[in-house]
N, C-alpha and C positions, 0 to 999 in steps of 0.2 A: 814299626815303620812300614811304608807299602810302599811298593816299587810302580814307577809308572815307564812303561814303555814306549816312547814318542818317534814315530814312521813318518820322517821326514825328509826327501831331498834338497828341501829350502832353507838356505843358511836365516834367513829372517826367521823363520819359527824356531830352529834350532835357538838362534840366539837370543828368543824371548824369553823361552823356556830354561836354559841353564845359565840363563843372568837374573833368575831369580836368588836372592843369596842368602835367603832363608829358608829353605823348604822341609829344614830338619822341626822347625817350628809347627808347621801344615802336616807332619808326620810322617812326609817323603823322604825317601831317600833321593841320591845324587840321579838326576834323571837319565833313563838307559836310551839310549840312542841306537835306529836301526833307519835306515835308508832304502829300504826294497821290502817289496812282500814276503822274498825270498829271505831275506838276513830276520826279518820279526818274526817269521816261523821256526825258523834256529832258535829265535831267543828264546820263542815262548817256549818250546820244547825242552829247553837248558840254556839258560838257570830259572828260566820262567818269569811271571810279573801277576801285579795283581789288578791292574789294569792297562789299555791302552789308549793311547791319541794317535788318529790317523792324518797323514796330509798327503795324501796321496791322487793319481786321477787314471782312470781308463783301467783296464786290464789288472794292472799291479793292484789301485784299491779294492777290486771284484774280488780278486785271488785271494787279499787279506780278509774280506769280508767273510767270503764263504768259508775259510778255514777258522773262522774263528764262530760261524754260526754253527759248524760243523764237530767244532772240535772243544770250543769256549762259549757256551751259551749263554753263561753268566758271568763272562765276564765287562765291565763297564766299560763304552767307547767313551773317550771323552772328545767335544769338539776342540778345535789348534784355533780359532779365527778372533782370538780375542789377545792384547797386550796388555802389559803393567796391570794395573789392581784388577780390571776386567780378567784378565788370567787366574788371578790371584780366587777373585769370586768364583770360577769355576773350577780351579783346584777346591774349594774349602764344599764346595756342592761333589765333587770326588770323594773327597773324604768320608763326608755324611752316607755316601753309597756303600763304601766300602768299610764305615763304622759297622753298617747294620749287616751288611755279606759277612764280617769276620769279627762281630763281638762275640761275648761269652756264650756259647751256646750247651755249656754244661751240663745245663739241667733239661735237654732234650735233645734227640737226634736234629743233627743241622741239616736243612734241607734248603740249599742255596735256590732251586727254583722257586716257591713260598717264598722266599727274601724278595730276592726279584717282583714276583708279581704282588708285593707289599708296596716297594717300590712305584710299581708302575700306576698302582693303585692311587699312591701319595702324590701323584704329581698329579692327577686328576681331579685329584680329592680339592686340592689348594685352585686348581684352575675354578674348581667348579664355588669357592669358596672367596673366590676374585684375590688370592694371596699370590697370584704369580703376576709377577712384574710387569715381561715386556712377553715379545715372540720368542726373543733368545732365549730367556730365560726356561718357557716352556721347551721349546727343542731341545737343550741339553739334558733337562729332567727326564726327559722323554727318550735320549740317546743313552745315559747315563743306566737307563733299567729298561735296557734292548727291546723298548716295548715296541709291538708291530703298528702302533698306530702316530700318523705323522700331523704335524702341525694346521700341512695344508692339504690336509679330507676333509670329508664330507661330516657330519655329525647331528644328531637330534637329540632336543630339547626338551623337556617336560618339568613341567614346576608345578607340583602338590602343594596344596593348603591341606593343615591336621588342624580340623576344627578344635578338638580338644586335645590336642598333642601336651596342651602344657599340663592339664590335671590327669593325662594320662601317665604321663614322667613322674607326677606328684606323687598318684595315688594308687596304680597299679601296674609300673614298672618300675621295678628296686633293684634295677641292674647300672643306672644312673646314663647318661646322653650318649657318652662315646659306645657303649654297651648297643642303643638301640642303632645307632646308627649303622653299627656292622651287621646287627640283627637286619636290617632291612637290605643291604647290600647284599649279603653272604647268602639269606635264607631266602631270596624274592628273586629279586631285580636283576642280583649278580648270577642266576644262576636260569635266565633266559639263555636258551640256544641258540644259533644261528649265526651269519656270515658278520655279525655287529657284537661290537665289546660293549656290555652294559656296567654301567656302577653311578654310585648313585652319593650324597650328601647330603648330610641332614644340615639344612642351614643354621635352625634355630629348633623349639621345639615346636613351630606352627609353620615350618617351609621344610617342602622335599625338594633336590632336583636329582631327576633322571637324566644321564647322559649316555646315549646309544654313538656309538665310533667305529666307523668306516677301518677294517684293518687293511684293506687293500683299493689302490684306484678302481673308481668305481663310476659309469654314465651316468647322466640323469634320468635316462628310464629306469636303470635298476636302481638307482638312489628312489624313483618313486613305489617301485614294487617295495623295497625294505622298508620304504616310511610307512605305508599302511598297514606293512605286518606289524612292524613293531610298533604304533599306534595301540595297534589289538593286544600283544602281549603283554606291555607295560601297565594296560588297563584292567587284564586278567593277574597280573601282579599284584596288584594294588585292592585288586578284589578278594586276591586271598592274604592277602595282611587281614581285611576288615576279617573275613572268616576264621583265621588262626588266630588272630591277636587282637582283634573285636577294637581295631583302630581304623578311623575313617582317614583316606585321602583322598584330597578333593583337586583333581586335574584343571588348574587355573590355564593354564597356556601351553601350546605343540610350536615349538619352530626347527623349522630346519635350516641350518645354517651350513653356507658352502666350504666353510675351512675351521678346525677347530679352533683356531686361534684369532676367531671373531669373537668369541668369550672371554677375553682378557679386557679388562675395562680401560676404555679410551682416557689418557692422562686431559682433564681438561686446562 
């Protein structure tokens, strides 16, 4: 069961929150209540939690913030701004964070940052894979695995064609799709430098997309200095896939788009 610690002085979240009357079901326990930044740092120090919901504004949510980026790096914020089943769904998206923070980790040293940036990874992955919903949806994923990068930045686009991606899976890659897919992340794309978060999805096995993310606000002149670099880097990536792994991609389209969460496909 994992304890969730909810920082609230509004009797309406409180009472969305502990008139859920199943949570032993969701794997929660009774939910722990703290009303200042001051009383959530008591708790978390004794008897602790395994994640928190903030509702908080000014000063008081700063002082919680920094103490916990400080002192909690990994542990999960969840948003308060949803009711009834909307609650419900992002409790059950808590859970799933906190399945993969504290499953079995037996058979190797547990390294809750690697979780995390698994995490941050997976909500990207689905955005870029059009599996995330709405905007909320994204934001919480995105709050949920303290990733530094927010809804409403900046972000760049690249979409490869693998002319022969599919008889290269067939005939000279025996590590099967989800295999190459990290191979291209981990050993390329993910592993460009600079002031941009890269990672990347393999759509199919004849579509790449590259996605470059703003972790901090950023102008548009310096949005256009990074869009050229990384332009350049993405294209010397993609050049040493063909050199190391004698796989062609073929850069079909560059967009740069003002907010990440212009990638989430419009409901028509």
């Amino acid at each position: 069961m994992y304890k969730l610690l909810l920082v609230t002085n509004q009797t309406e979240v409180k009472d969305a929150y502990t008139s859920i009357p199943d949570m032993n079901r969701l794997m929660f326990e009774p939910i722990a209540l703290a009303d200042s930044a001051e009383a959530a740092i008591r708790f978390l120090n004794h008897p602790g939690a395994d994640a928190v919901a903030i509702d908080l504004d000014g000063a008081d949510a700063d002082s919680l913030r920094s103490h916990l980026d400080e002192h909690h790096p990994y542990m999960p914020i969840m948003r308060t701004h949803r009711r009834g089943d909307g609650l419900r769904n992002e409790l059950s998206l808590l859970r799933e964070a906190l399945d993969q923070l504290h499953g079995d980790h037996s058979d190797y040293d547990y390294n809750p940052g690697l979780t995390m940036a698994r995490l941050q990874n997976e909500a990207l992955h689905r955005l870029l894979e059009e599996r995330i919903a709405n905007r909320d949806e994204l934001i919480s994923r995105l709050m949920l695995s303290r990733s530094p990068i927010a809804a409403d930045r900046a972000c760049l686009l690249f979409e490869f064609d693998l002319p022969d991606g599919a008889n290269f899976l067939e005939t000279r890659w025996h590590h099967g799709f989800d295999r190459l897919d990290l191979a291209l992340r981990a050993n390329f794309f993910g592993q460009i430098a600079g002031p941009l978060a890269f990672t990347t999805a393999l759509i199919s096995p004849l579509r790449l997309r590259v996605l470059a993310c703003a972790t901090a606000q950023i102008s548009d002149s310096e949005l256009d200095v990074l869009s050229s670099k990384a332009q350049r880097q993405v294209l010397e990536a993609a050049a040493q896939v063909k050199d190391f792994m004698d796989l062609d991609l073929v850069c079909t389209q560059f967009r740069v788009l003002e907010q990440l969460d212009a990638l989430i496909p419009t409901k028509q």
